[in-house]
Residue frames as a rotation matrix with the C-alpha (Angstrom) as fourth column:
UNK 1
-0.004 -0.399 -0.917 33.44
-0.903 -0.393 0.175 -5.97
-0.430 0.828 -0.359 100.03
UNK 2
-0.720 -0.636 0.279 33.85
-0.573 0.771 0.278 -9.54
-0.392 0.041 -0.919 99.43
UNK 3
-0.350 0.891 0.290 30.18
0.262 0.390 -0.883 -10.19
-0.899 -0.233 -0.370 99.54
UNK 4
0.113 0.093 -0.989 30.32
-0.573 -0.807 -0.142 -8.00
-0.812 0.583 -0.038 96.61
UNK 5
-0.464 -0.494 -0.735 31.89
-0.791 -0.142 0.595 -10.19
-0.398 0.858 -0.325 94.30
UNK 6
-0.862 0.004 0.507 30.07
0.195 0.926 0.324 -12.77
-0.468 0.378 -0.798 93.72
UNK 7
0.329 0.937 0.120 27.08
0.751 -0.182 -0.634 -11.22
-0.572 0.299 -0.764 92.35
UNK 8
0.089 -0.688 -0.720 29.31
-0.648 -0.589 0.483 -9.07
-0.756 0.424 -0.498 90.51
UNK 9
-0.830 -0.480 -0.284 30.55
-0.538 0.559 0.631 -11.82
-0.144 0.677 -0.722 88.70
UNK 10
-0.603 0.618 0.504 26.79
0.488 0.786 -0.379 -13.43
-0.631 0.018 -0.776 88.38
UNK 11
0.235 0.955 -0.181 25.97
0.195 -0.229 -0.954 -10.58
-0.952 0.189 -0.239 86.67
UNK 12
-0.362 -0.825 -0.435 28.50
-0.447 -0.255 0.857 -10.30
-0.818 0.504 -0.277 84.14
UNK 13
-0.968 -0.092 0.234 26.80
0.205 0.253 0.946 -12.22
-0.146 0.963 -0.226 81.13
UNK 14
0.371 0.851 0.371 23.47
0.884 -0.201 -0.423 -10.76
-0.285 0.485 -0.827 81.52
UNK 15
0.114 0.030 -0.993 25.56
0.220 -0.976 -0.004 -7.40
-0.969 -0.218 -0.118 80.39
UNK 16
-0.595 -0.655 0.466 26.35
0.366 0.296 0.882 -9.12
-0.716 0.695 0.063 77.31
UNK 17
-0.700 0.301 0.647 22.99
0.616 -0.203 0.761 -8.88
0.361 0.932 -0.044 76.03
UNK 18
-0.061 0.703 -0.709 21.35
0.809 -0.381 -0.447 -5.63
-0.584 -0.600 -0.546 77.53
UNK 19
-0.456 -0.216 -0.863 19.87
-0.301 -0.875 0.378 -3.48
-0.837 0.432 0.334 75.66
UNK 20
-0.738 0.084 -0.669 18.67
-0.627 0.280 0.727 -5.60
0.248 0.956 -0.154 72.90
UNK 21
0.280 0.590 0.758 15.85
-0.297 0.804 -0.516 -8.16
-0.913 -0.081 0.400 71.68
UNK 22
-0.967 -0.086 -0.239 15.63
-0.254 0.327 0.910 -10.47
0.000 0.941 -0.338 69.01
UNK 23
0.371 0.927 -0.051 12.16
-0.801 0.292 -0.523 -12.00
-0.470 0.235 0.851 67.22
UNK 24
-0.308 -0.252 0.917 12.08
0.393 0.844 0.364 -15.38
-0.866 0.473 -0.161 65.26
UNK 25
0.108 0.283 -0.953 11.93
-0.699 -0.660 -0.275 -14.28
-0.707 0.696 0.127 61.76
UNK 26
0.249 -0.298 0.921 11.60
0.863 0.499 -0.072 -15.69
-0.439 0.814 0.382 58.12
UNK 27
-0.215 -0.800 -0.560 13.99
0.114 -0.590 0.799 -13.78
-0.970 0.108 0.218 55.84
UNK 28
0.675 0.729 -0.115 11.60
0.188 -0.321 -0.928 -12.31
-0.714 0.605 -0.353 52.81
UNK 29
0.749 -0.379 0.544 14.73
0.545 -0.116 -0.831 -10.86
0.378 0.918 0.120 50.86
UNK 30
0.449 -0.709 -0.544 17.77
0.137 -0.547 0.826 -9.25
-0.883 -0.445 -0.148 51.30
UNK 31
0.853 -0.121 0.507 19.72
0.471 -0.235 -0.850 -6.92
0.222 0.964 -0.143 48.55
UNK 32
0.908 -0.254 0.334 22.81
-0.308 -0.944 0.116 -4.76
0.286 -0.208 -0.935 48.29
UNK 33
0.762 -0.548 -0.344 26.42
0.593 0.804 0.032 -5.22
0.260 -0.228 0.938 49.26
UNK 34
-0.217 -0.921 0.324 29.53
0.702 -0.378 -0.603 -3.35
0.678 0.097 0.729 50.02
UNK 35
-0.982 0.014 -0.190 28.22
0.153 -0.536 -0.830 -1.97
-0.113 -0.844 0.524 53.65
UNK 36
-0.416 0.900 -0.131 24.69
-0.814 -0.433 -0.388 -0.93
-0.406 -0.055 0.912 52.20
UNK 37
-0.996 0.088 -0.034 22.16
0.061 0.873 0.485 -3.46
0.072 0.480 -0.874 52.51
UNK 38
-0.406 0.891 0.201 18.14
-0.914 -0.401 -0.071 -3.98
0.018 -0.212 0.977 52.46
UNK 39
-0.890 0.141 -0.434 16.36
-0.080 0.888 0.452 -6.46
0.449 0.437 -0.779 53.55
UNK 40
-0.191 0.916 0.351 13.01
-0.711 -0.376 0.594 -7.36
0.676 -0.136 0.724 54.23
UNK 41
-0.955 -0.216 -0.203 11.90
-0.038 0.769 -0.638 -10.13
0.294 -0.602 -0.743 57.56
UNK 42
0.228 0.973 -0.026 8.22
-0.331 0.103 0.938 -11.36
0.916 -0.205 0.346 58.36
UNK 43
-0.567 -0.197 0.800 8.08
-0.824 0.114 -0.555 -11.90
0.019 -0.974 -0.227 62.55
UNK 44
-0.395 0.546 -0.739 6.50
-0.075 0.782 0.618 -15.52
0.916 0.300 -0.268 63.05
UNK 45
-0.192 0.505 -0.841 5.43
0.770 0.609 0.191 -15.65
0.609 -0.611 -0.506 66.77
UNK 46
0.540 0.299 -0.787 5.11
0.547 -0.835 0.058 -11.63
-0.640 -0.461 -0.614 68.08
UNK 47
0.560 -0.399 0.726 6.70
0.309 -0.712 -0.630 -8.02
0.769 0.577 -0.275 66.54
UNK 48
0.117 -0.951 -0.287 9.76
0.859 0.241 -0.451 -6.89
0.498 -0.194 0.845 67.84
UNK 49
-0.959 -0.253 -0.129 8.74
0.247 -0.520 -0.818 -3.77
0.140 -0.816 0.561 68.73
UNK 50
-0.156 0.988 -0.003 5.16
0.733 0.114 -0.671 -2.59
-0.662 -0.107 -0.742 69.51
UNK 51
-0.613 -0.174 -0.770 4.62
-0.567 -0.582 0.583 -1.03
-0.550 0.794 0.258 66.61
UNK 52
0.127 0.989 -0.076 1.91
-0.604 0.017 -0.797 -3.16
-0.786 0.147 0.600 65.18
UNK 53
0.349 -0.319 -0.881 4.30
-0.911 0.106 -0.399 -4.87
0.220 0.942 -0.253 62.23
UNK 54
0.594 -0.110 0.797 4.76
-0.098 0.973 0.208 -8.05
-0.799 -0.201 0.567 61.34
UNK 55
0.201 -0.761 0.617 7.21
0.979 0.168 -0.113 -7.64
-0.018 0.627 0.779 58.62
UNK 56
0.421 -0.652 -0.631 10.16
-0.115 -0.728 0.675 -5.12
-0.899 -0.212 -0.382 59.11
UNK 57
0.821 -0.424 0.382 11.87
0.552 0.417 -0.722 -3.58
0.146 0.804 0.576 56.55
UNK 58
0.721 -0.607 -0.335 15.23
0.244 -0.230 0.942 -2.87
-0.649 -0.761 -0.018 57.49
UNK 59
0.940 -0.157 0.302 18.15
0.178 -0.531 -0.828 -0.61
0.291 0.832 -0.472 55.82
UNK 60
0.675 -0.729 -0.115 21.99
0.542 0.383 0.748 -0.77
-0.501 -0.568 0.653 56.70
UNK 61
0.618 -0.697 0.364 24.37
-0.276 -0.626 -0.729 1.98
0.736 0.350 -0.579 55.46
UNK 62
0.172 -0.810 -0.560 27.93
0.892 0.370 -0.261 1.83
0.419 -0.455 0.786 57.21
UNK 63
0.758 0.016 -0.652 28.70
0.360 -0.844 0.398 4.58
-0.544 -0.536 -0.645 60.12
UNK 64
0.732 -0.399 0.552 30.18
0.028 -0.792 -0.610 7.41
0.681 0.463 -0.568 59.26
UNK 65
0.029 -0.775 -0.631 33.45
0.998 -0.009 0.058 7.93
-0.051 -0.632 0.774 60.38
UNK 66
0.970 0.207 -0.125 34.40
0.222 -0.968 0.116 11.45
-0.097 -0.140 -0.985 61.69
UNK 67
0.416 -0.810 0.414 37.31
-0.403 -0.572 -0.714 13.16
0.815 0.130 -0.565 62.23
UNK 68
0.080 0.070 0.994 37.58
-0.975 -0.200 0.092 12.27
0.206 -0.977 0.053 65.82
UNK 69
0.657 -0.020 0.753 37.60
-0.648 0.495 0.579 8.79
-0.385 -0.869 0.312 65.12
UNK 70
0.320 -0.845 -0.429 40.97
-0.138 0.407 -0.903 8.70
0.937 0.348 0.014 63.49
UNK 71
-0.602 -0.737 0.308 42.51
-0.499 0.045 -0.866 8.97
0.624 -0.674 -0.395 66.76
UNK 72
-0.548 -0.111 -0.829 39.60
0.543 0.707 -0.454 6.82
0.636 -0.699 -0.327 68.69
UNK 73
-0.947 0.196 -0.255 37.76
0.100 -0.574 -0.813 9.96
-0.306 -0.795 0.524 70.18
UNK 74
-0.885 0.464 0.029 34.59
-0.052 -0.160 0.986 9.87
0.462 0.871 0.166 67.77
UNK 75
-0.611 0.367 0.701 32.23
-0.662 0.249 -0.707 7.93
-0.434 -0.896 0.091 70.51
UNK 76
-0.143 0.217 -0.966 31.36
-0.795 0.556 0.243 5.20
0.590 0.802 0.093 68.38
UNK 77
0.657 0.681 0.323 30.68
-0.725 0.455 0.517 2.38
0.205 -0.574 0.793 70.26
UNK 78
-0.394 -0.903 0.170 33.44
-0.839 0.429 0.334 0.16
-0.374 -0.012 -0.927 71.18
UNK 79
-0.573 0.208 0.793 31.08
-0.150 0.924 -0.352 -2.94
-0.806 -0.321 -0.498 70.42
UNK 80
0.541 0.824 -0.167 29.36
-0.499 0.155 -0.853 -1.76
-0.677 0.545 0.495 67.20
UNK 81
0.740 0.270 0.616 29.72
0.326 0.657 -0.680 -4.14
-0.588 0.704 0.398 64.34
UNK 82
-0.396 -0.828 -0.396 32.86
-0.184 -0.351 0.918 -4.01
-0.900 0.436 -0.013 61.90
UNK 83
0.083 0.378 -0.922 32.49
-0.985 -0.110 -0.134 -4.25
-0.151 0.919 0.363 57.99
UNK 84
-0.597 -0.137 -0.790 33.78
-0.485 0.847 0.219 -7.52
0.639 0.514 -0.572 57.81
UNK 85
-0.853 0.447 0.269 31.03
0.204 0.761 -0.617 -8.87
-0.480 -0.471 -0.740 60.90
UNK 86
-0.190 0.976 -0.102 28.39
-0.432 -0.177 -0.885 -7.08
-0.882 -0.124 0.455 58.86
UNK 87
-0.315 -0.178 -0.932 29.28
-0.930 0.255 0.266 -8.77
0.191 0.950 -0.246 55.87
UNK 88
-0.945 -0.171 -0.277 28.81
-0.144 0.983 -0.115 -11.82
0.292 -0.069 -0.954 57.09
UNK 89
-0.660 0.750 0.037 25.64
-0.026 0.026 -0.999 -11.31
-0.751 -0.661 0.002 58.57
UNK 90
-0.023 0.324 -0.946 24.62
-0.952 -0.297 -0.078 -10.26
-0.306 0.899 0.315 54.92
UNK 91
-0.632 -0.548 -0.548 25.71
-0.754 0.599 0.271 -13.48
0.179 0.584 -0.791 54.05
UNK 92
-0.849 0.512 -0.130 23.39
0.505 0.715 -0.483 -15.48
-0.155 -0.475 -0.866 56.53
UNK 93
-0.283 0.900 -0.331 20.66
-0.378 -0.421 -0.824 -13.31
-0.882 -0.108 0.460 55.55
UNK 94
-0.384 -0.516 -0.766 21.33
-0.892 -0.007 0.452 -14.21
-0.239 0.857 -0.457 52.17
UNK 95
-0.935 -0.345 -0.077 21.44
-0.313 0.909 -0.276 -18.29
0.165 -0.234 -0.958 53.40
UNK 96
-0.819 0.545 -0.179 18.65
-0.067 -0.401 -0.913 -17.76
-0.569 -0.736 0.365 54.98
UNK 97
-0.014 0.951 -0.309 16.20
-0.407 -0.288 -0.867 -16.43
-0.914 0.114 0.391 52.85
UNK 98
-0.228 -0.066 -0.971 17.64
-0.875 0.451 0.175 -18.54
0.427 0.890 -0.160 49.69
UNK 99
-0.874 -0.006 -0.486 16.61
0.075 0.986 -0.147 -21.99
0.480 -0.165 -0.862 52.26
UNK 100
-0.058 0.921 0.384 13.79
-0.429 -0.371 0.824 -20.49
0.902 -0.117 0.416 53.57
UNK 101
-0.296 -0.348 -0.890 15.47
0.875 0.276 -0.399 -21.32
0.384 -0.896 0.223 56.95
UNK 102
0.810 0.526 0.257 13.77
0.106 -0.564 0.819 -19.24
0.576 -0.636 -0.513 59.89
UNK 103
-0.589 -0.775 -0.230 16.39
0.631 -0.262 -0.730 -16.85
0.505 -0.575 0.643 62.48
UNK 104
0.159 0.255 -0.954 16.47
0.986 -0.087 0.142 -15.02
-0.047 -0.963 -0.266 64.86
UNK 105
-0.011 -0.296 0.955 16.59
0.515 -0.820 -0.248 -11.05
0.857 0.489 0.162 63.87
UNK 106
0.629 0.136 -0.766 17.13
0.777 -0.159 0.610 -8.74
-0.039 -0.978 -0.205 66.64
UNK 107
0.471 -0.470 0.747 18.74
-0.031 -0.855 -0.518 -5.33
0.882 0.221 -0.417 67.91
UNK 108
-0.170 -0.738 -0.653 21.74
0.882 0.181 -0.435 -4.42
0.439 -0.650 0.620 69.97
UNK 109
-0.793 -0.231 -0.564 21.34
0.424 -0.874 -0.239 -0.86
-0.437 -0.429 0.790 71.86
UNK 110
-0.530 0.540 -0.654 20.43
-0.342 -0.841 -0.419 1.68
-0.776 0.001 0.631 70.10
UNK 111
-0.631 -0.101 0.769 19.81
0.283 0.893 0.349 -1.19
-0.723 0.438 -0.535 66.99
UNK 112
-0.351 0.625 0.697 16.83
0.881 -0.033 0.472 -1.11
0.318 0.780 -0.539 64.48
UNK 113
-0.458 0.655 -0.601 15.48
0.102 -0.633 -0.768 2.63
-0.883 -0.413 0.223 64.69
UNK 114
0.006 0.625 0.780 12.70
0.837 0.424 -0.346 3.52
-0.547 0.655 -0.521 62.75
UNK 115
-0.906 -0.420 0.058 12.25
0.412 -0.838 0.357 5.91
-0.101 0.347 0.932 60.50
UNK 116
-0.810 0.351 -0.469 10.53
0.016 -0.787 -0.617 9.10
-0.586 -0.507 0.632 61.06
UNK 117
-0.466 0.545 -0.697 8.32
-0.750 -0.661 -0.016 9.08
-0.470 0.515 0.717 57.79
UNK 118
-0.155 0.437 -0.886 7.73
-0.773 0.506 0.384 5.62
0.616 0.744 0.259 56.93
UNK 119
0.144 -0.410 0.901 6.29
-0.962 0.153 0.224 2.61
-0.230 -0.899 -0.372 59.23
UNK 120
0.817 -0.221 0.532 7.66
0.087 0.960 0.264 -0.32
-0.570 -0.169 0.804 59.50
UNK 121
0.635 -0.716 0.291 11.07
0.249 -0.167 -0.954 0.67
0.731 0.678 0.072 57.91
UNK 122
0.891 -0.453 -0.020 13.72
0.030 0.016 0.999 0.60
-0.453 -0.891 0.028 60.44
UNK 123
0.569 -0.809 0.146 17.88
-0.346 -0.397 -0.850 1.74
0.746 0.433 -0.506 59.92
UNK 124
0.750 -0.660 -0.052 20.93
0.475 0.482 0.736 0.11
-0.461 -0.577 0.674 61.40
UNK 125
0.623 -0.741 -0.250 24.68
-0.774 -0.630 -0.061 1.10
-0.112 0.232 -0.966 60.74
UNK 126
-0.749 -0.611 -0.255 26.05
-0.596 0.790 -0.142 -2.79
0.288 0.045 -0.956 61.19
UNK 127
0.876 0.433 0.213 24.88
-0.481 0.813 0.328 -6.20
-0.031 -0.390 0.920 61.80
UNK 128
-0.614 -0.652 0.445 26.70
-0.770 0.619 -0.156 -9.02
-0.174 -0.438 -0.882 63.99
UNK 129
0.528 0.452 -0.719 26.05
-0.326 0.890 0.320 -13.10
0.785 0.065 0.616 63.29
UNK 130
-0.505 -0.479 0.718 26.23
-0.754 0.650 -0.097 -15.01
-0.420 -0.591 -0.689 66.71
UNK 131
-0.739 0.181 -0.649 25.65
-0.030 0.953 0.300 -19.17
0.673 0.242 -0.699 65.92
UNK 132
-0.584 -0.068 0.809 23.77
0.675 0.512 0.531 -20.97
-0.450 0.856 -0.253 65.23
UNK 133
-0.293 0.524 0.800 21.02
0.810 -0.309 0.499 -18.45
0.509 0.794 -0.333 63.81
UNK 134
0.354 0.155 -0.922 21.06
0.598 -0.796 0.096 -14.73
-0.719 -0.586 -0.375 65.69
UNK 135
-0.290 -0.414 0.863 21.51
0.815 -0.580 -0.004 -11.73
0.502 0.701 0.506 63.39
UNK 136
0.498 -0.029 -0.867 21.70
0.294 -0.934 0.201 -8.13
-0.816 -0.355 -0.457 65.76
UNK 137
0.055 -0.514 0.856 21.74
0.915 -0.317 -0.250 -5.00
0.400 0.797 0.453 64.43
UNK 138
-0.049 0.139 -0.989 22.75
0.837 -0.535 -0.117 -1.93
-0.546 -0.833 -0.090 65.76
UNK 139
0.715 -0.014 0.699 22.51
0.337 -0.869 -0.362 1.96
0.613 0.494 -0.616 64.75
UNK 140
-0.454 -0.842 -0.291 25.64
0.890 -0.445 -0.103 4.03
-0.043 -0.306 0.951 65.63
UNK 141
0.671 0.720 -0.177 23.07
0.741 -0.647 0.180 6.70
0.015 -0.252 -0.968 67.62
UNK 142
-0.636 -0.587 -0.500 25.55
0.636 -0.766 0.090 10.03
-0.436 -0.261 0.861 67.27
UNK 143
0.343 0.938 -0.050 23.18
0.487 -0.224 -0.844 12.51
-0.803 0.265 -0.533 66.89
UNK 144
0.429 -0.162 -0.889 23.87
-0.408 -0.912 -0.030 14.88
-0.806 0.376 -0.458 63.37
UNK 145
-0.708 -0.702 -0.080 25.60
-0.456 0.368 0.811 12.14
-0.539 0.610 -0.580 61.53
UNK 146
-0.914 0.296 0.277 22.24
0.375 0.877 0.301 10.53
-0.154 0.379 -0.912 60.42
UNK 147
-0.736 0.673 -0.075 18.80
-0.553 -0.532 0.641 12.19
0.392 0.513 0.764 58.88
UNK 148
0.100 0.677 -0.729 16.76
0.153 0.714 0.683 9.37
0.983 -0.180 -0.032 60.10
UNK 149
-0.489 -0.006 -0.872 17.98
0.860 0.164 -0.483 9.80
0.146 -0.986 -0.075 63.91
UNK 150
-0.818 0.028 0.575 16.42
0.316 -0.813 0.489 13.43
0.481 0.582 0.656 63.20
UNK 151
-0.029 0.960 0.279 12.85
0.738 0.209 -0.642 13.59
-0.674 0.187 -0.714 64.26
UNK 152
-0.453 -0.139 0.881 11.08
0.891 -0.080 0.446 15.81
0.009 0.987 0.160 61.24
């Protein structure tokens, strides 16, 4: 048992970021405010996912809240993104693409998904800034609450 813990505890910050990548990006535009944003990111050194694109355009709406998660039972993610961390992220996109200052764009989980009918167009529910330049976004994946998580 003992032997156990220490590799336990060595693995404990890769769990932080599993699940996710990021790309270096230059920030093309960004619009929109009050939970729903759009913005648009050229990849400078590879595409984020294999998908062939080199500039993502990417759509943010705010999760939907059910019934279930007045009380906490919804299955939202404990870790997805609040209004006030995607706001901020807005904000450094914002920074960003008004200094023509290169970041780091990237997804958490279930993060950028694409959408069924259009490519290179990709949907999130939140976005988190970590320093000095990381912007993750994730999609709150419940199926039925979103049209895009859909296939057509």
């Amino acid at each position: 048992m003992r032997h156990l813990i220490i590799p336990f505890f060595l693995s404990l910050p890769l769990a932080a970021h599993a699940g996710g990548d990021a790309v270096e990006s230059q920030v093309v535009g960004i619009s929109g405010g009050q939970g729903h944003y759009q913005f648009t990111v050229r990849t400078t050194n590879r595409t984020l996912y294999n998908d062939g694109c080199t500039i993502y355009h990417v759509r943010i709406i705010p999760p939907k809240n059910t019934f279930l998660d007045l009380f906490g039972l919804g299955g939202r993610s404990p870790d997805h993104p609040t209004e006030e961390q995607t706001k901020a992220a807005a904000s450094v996109l914002k920074q960003h693409s008004t200094n023509h200052q290169p970041l780091k764009i990237g997804y958490l989980g279930g993060g950028l998904y694409p959408d069924p009918r259009q490519k290179c167009l990709y949907h999130g529910t939140g976005m988190r800034f970590d320093a000095p330049d990381w912007v993750w976004v994730r999609q709150d994946g419940r199926k039925g609450l979103y049209p895009h998580l859909d296939k057509p």
